[in-house]
MIKOLVO-188857 format. One record per residue: residue number from 1; residue in three letters; x, y, z of N, C-alpha, C, O in turn. Coordinates in steps of 0.1 Angstrom, whole numbers, m for minus. Example, Ala and Ser with C-alpha at 12.3 -4.5 7.8 and 13.67 -1.06 7.14 Angstrom:
# MIKOLVO-188857
<i:1	aa:Ala	nX:132	nY:m57	nZ:78	caX:123	caY:m45	caZ:78	cX:132	cY:m33	cZ:78	oX:142	oY:m33	oZ:85>
<i:2	aa:Ser	nX:128	nY:m22	nZ:71	caX:137	caY:m11	caZ:71	cX:129	cY:0	cZ:79	oX:134	oY:11	oZ:80>
# end
This chain:
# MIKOLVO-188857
<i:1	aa:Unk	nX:145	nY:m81	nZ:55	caX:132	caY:m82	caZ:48	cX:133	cY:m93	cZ:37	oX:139	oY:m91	oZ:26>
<i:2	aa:Unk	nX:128	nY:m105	nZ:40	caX:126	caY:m113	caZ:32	cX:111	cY:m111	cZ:17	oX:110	oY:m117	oZ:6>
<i:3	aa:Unk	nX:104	nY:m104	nZ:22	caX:98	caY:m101	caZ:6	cX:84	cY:m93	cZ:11	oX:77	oY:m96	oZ:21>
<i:4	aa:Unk	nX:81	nY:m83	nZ:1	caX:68	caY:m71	caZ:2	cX:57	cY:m75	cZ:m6	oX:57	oY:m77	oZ:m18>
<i:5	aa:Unk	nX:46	nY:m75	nZ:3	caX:31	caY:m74	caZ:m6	cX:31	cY:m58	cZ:m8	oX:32	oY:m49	oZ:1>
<i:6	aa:Unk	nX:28	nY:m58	nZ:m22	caX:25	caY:m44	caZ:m25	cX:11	cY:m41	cZ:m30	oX:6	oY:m47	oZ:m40>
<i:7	aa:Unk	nX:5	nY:m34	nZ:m25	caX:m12	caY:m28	caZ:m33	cX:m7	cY:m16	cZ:m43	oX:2	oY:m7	oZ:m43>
<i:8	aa:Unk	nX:m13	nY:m18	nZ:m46	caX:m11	caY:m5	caZ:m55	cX:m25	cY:4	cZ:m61	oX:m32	oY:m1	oZ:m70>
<i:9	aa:Unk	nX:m26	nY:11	nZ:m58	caX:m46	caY:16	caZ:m63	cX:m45	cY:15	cZ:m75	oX:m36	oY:15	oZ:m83>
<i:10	aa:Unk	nX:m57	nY:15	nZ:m76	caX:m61	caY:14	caZ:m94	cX:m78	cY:22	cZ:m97	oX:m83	oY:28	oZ:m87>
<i:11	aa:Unk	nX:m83	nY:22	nZ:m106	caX:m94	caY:25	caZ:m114	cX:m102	cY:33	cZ:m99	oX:m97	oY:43	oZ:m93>
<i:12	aa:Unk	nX:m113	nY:27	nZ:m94	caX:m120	caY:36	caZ:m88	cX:m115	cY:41	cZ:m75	oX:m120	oY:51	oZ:m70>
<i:13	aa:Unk	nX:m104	nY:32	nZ:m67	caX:m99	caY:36	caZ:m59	cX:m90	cY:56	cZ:m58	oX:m88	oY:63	oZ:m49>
<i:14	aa:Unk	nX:m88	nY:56	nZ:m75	caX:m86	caY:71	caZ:m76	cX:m95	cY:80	cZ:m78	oX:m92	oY:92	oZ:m77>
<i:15	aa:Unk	nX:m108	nY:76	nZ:m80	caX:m115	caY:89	caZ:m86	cX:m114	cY:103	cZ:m79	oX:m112	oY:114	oZ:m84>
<i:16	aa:Unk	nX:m116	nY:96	nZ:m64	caX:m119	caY:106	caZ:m54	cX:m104	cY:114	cZ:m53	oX:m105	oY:126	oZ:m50>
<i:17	aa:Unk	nX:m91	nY:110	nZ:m54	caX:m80	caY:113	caZ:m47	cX:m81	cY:129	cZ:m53	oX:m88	oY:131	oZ:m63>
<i:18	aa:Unk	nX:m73	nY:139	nZ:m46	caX:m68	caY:150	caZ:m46	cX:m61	cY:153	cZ:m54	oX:m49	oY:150	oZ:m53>
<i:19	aa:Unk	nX:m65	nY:157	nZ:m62	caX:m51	caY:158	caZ:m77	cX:m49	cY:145	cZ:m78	oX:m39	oY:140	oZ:m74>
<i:20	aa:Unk	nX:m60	nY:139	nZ:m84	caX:m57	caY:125	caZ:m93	cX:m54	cY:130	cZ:m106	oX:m51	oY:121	oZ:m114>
<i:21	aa:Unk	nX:m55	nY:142	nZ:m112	caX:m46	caY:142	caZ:m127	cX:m33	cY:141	cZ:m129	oX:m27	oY:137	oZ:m140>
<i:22	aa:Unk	nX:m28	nY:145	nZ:m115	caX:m14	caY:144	caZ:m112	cX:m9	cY:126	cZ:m111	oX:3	oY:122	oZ:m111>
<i:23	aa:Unk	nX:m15	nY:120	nZ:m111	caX:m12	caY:105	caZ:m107	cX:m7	cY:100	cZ:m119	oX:m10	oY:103	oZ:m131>
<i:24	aa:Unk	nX:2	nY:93	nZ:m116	caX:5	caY:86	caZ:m129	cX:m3	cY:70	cZ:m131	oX:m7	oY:63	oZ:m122>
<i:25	aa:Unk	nX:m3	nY:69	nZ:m146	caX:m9	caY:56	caZ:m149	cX:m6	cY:41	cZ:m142	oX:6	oY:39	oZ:m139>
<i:26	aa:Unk	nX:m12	nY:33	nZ:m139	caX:m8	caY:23	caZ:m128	cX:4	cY:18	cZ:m133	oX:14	oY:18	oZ:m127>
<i:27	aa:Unk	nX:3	nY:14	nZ:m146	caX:20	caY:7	caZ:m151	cX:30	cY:13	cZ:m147	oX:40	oY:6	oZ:m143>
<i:28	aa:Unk	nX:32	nY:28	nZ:m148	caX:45	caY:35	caZ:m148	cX:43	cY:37	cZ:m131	oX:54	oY:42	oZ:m126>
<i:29	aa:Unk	nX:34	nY:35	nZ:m123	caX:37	caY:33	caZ:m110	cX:44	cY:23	cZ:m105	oX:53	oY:24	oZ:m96>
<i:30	aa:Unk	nX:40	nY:10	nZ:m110	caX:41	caY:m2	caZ:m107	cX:56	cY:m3	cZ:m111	oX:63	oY:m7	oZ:m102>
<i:31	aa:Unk	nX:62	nY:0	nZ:m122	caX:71	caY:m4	caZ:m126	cX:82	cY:6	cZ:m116	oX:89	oY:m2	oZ:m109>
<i:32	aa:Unk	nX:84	nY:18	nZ:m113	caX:88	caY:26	caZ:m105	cX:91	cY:21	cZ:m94	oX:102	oY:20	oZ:m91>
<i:33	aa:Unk	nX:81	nY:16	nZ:m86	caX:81	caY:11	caZ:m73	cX:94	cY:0	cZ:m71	oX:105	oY:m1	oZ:m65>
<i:34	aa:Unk	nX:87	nY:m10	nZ:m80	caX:101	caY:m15	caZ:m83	cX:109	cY:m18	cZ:m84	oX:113	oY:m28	oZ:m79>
<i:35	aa:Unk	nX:116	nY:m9	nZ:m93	caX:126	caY:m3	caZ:m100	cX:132	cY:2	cZ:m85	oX:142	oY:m4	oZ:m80>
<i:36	aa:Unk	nX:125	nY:11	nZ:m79	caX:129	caY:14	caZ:m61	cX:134	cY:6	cZ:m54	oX:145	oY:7	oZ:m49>
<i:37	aa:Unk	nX:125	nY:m2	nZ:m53	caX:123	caY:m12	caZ:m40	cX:136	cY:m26	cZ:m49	oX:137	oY:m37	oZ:m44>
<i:38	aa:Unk	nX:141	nY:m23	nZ:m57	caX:148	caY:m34	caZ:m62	cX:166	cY:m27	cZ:m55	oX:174	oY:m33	oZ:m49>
<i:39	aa:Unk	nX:168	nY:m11	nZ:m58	caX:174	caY:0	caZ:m55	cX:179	cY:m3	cZ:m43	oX:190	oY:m5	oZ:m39>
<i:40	aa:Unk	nX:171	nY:m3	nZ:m38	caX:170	caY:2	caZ:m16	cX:172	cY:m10	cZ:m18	oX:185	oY:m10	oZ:m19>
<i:41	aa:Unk	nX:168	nY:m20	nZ:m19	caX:168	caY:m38	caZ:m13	cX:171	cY:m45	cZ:m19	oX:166	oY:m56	oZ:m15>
<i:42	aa:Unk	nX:178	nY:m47	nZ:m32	caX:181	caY:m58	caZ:m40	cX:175	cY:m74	cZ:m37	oX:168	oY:m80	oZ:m45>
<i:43	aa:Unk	nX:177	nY:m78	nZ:m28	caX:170	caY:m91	caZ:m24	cX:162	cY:m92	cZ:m22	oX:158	oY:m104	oZ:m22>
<i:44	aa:Unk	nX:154	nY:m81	nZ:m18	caX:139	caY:m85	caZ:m12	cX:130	cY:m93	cZ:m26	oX:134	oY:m90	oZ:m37>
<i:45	aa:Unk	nX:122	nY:m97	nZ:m25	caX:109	caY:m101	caZ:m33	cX:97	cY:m94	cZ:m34	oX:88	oY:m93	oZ:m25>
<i:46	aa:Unk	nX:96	nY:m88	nZ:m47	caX:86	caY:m80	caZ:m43	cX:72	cY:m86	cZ:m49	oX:75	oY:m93	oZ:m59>
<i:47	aa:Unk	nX:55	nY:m84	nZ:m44	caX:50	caY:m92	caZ:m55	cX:35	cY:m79	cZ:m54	oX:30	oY:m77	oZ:m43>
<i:48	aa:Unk	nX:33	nY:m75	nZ:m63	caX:22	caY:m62	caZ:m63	cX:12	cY:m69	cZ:m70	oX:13	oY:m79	oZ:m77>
<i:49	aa:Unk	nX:1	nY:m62	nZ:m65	caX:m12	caY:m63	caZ:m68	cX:m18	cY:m55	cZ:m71	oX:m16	oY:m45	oZ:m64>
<i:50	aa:Unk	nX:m29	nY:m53	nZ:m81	caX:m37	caY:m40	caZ:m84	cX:m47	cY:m40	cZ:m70	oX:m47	oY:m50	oZ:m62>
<i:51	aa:Unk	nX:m53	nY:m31	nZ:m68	caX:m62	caY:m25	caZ:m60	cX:m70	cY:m19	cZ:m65	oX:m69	oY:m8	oZ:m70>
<i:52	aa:Unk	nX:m84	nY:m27	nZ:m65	caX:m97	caY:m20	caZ:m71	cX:m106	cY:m19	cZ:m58	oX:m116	oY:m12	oZ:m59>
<i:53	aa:Unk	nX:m102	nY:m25	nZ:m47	caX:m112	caY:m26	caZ:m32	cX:m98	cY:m20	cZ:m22	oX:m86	oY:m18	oZ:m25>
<i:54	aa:Unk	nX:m105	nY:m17	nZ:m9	caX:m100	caY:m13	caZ:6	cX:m90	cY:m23	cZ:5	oX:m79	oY:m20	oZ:8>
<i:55	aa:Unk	nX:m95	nY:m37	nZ:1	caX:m86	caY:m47	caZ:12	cX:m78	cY:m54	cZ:8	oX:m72	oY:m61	oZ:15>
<i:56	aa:Unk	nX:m76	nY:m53	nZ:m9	caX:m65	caY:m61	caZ:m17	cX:m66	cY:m78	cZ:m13	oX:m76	oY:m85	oZ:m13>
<i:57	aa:Unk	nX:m55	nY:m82	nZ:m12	caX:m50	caY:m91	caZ:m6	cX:m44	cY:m93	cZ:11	oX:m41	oY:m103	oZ:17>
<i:58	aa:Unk	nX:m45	nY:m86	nZ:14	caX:m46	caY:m82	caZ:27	cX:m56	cY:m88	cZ:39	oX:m54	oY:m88	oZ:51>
<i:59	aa:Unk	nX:m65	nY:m93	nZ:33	caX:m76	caY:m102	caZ:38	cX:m77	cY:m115	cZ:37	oX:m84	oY:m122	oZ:43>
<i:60	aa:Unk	nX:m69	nY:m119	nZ:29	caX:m69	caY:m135	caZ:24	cX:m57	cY:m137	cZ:29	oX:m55	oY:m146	oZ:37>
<i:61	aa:Unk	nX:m46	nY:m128	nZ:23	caX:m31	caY:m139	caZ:26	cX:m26	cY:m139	cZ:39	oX:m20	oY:m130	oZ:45>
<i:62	aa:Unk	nX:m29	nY:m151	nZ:45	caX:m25	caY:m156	caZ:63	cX:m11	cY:m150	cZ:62	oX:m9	oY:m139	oZ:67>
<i:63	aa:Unk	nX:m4	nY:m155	nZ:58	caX:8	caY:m152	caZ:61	cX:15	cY:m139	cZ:62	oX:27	oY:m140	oZ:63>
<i:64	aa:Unk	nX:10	nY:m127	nZ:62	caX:12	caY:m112	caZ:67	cX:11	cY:m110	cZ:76	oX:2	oY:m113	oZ:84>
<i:65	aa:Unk	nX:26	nY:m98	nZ:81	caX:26	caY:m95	caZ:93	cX:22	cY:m81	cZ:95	oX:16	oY:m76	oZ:105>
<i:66	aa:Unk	nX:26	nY:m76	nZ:83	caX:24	caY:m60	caZ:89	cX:16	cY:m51	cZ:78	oX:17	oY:m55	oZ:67>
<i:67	aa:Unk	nX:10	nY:m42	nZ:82	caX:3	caY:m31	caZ:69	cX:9	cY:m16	cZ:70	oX:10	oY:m9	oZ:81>
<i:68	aa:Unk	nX:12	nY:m13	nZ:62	caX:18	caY:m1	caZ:61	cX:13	cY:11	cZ:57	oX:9	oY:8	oZ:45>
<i:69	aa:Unk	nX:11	nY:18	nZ:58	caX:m1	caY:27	caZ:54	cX:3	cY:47	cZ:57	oX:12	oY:51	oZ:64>
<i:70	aa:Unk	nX:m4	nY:53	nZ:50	caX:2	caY:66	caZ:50	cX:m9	cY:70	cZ:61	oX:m19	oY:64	oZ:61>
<i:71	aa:Unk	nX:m7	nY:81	nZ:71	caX:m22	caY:88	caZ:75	cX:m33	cY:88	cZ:66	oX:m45	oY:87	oZ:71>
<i:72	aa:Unk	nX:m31	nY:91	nZ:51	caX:m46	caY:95	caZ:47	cX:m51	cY:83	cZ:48	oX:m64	oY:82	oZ:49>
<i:73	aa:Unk	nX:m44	nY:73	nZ:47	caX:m54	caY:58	caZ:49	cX:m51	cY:50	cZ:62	oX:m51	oY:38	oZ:64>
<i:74	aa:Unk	nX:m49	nY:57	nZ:69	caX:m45	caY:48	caZ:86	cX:m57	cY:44	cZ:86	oX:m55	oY:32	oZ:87>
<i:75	aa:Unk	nX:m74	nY:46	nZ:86	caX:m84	caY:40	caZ:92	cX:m86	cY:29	cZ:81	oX:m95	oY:21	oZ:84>
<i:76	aa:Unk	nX:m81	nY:28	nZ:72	caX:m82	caY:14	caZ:68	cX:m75	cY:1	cZ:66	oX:m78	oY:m10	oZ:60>
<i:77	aa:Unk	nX:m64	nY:5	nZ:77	caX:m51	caY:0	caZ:80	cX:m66	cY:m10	cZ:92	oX:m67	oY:m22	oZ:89>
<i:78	aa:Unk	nX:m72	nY:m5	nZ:98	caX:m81	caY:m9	caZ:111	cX:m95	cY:m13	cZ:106	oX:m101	oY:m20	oZ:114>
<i:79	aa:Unk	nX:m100	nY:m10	nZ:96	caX:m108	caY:m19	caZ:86	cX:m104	cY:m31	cZ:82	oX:m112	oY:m40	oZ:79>
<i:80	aa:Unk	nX:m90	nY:m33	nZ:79	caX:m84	caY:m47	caZ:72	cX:m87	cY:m50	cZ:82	oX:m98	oY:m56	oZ:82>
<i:81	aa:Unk	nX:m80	nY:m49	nZ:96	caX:m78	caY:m61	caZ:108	cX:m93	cY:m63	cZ:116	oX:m95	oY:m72	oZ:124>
<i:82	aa:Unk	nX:m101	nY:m54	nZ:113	caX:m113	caY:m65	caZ:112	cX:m119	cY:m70	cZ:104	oX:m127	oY:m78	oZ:107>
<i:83	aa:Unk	nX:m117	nY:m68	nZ:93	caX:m121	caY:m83	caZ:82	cX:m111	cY:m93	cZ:84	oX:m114	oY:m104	oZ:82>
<i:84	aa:Unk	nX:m100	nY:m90	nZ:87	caX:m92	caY:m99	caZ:89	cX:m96	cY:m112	cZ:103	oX:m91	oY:m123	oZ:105>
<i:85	aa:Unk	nX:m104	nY:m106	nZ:111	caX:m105	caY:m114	caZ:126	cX:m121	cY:m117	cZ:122	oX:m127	oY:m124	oZ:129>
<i:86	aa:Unk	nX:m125	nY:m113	nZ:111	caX:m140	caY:m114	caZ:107	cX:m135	cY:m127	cZ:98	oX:m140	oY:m138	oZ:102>
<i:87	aa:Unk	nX:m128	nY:m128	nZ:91	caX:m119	caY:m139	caZ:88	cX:m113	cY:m153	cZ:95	oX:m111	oY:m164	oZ:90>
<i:88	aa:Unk	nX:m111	nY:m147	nZ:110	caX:m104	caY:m157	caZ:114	cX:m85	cY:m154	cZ:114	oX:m78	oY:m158	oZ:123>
<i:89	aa:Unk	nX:m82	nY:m148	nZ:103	caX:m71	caY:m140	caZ:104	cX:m64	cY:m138	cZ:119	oX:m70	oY:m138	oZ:130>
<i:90	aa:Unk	nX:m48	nY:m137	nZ:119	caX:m46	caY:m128	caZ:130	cX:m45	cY:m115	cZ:122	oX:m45	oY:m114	oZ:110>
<i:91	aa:Unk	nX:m43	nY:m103	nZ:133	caX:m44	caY:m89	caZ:131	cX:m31	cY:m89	cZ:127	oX:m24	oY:m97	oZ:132>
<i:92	aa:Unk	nX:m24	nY:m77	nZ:117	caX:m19	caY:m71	caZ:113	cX:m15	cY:m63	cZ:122	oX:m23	oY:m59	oZ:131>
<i:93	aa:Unk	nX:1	nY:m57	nZ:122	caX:5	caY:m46	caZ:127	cX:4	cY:m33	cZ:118	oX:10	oY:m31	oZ:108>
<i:94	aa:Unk	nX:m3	nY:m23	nZ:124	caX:m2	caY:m13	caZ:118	cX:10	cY:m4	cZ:117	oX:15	oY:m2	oZ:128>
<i:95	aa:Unk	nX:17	nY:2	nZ:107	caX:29	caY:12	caZ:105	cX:19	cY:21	cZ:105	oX:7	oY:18	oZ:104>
<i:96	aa:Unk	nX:22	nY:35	nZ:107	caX:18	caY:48	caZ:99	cX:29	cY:57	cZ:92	oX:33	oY:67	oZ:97>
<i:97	aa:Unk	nX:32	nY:53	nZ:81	caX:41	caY:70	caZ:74	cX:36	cY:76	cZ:72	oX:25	oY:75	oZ:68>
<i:98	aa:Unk	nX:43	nY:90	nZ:73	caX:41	caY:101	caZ:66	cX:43	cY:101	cZ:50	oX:50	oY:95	oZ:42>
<i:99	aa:Unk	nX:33	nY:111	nZ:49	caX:36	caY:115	caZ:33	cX:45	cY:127	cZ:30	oX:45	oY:138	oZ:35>
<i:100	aa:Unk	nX:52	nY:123	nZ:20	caX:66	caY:132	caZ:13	cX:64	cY:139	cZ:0	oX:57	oY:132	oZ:m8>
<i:101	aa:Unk	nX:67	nY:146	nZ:m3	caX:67	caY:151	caZ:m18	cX:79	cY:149	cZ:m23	oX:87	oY:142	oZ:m17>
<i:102	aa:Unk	nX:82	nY:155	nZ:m37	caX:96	caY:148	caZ:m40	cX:109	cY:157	cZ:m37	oX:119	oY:152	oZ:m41>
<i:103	aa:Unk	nX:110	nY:168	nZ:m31	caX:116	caY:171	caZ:m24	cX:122	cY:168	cZ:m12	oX:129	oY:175	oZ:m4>
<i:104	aa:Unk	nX:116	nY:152	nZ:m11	caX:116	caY:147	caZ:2	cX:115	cY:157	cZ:14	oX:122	oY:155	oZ:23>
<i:105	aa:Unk	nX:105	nY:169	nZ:15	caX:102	caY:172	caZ:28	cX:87	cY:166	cZ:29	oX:82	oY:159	oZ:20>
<i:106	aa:Unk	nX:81	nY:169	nZ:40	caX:69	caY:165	caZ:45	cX:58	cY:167	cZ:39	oX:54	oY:178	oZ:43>
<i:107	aa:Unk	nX:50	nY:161	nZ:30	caX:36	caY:168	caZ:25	cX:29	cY:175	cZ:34	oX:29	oY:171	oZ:45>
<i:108	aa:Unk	nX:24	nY:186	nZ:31	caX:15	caY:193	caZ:39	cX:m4	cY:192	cZ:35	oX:m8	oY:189	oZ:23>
<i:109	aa:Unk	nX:m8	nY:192	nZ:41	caX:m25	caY:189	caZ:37	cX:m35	cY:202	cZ:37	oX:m47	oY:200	oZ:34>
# end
């Protein structure tokens, strides 16, 4: 892995979520992730973005290969890559993860 676009939600992208009181503030996310992804991968590059829309940067930056995405947002994993071909873009490969709690077992819905 040479280096990660990261979205990260922000402001209205939370209103709706499910236990958004539980969420922590975007900084102490942002910095976390980090802090992680520096952990797991020392080398990689990481470069985050707030997220106030569906499509971040995700729509603009040509040079992306893949979108990564949990189930609760797979169908916008498929919204990007048609704005993206509405663009001109090529399409993005879709990941889907699951979602985990911190017990690392499997969130349940």
């Amino acid at each position: 892995i040479g280096s990660i676009v990261l979205g990260l939600s922000a402001g209205e992208l939370l209103v709706n979520k499910t236990h958004k009181e539980l969420i922590q503030p975007y900084e102490t996310r942002r910095k976390r992730v980090v802090e992680f992804l520096a952990e797991v991968e020392p080398d990689v590059k990481v470069e985050v973005h707030e997220l106030h829309d569906a499509f971040g940067p995700s729509v603009s930056m040509e040079d992306l290969t893949t979108l990564v995405v949990s189930q609760e947002t797979s169908k916008g994993g498929s919204m990007v890559n048609d704005e993206r071909a509405r663009r001109g873009l090529s399409r993005l490969k879709n990941v889907v993860v699951d979602l985990v709690q911190d017990d690392g077992t499997k969130a349940i819905k």
